[in-house]
C-alpha positions as CSV (number, residue, x, y, z in Angstrom):
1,X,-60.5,-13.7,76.7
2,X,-57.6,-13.6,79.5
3,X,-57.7,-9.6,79.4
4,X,-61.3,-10.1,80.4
5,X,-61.2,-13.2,82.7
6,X,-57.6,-11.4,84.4
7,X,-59.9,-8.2,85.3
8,X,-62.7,-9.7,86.7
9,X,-60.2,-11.6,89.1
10,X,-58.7,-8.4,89.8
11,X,-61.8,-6.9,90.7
12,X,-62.8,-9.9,93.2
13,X,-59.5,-9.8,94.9
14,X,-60.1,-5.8,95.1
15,X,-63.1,-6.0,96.2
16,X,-62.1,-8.8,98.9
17,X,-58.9,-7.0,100.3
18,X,-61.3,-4.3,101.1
19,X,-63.0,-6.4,103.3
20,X,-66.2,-7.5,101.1
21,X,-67.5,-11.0,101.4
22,X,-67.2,-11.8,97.4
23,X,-68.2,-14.5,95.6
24,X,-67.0,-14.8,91.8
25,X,-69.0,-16.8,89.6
26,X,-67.9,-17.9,86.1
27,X,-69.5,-20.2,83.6
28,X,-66.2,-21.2,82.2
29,X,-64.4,-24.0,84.1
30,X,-61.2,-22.9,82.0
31,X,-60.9,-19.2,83.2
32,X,-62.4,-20.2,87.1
33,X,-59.1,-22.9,86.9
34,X,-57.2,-20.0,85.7
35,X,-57.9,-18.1,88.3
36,X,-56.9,-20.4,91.6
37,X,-54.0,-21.2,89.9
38,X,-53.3,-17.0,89.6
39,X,-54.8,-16.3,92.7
40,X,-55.4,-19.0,94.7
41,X,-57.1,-16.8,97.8
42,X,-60.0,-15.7,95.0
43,X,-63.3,-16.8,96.1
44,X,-64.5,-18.1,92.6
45,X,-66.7,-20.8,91.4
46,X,-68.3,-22.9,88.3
47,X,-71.6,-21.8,87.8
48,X,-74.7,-20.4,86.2
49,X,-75.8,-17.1,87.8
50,X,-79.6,-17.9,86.9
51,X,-79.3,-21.0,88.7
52,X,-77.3,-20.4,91.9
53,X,-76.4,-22.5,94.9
54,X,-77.5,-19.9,97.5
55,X,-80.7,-19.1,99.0
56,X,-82.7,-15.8,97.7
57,X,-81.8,-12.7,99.5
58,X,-78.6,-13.8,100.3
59,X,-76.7,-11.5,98.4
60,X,-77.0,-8.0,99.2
61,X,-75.4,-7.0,95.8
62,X,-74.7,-7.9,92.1
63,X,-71.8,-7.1,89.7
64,X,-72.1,-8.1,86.2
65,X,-69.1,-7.8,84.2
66,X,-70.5,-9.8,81.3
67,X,-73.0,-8.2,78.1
68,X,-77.0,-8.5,79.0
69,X,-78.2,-12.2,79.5
């Protein structure tokens, strides 16, 4: 699980030091708690992504790094 969880941060701290407005979601509380605590500039929250906290449209893209929901 931490090989998995350690990539996706890496990915979202990639993808923000190239200048992208990321947003990480994660459905465990464990690895999102990991994650500050490793990286505490990563832009990463709790949640569900079929039942987000942001409007429609708001994102203009999706990365899913977990198996087909």
């Amino acid at each position: 699980m931490w090989s998995t969880a350690k990539r996706r941060a890496f990915l979202i701290l990639a993808l923000q030091s190239h200048g992208y407005d990321v947003v990480g979601v994660e459905f465990s509380d464990e690895t999102v708690q990991w994650a500050r605590q490793t990286a505490p500039d990563l832009n990463i929250t709790v949640g569900d992504i079929l039942n987000l906290d942001y409007p429609d449209g708001y994102f203009d893209a999706y990365i899913s790094l977990a198996g087909p929901i």
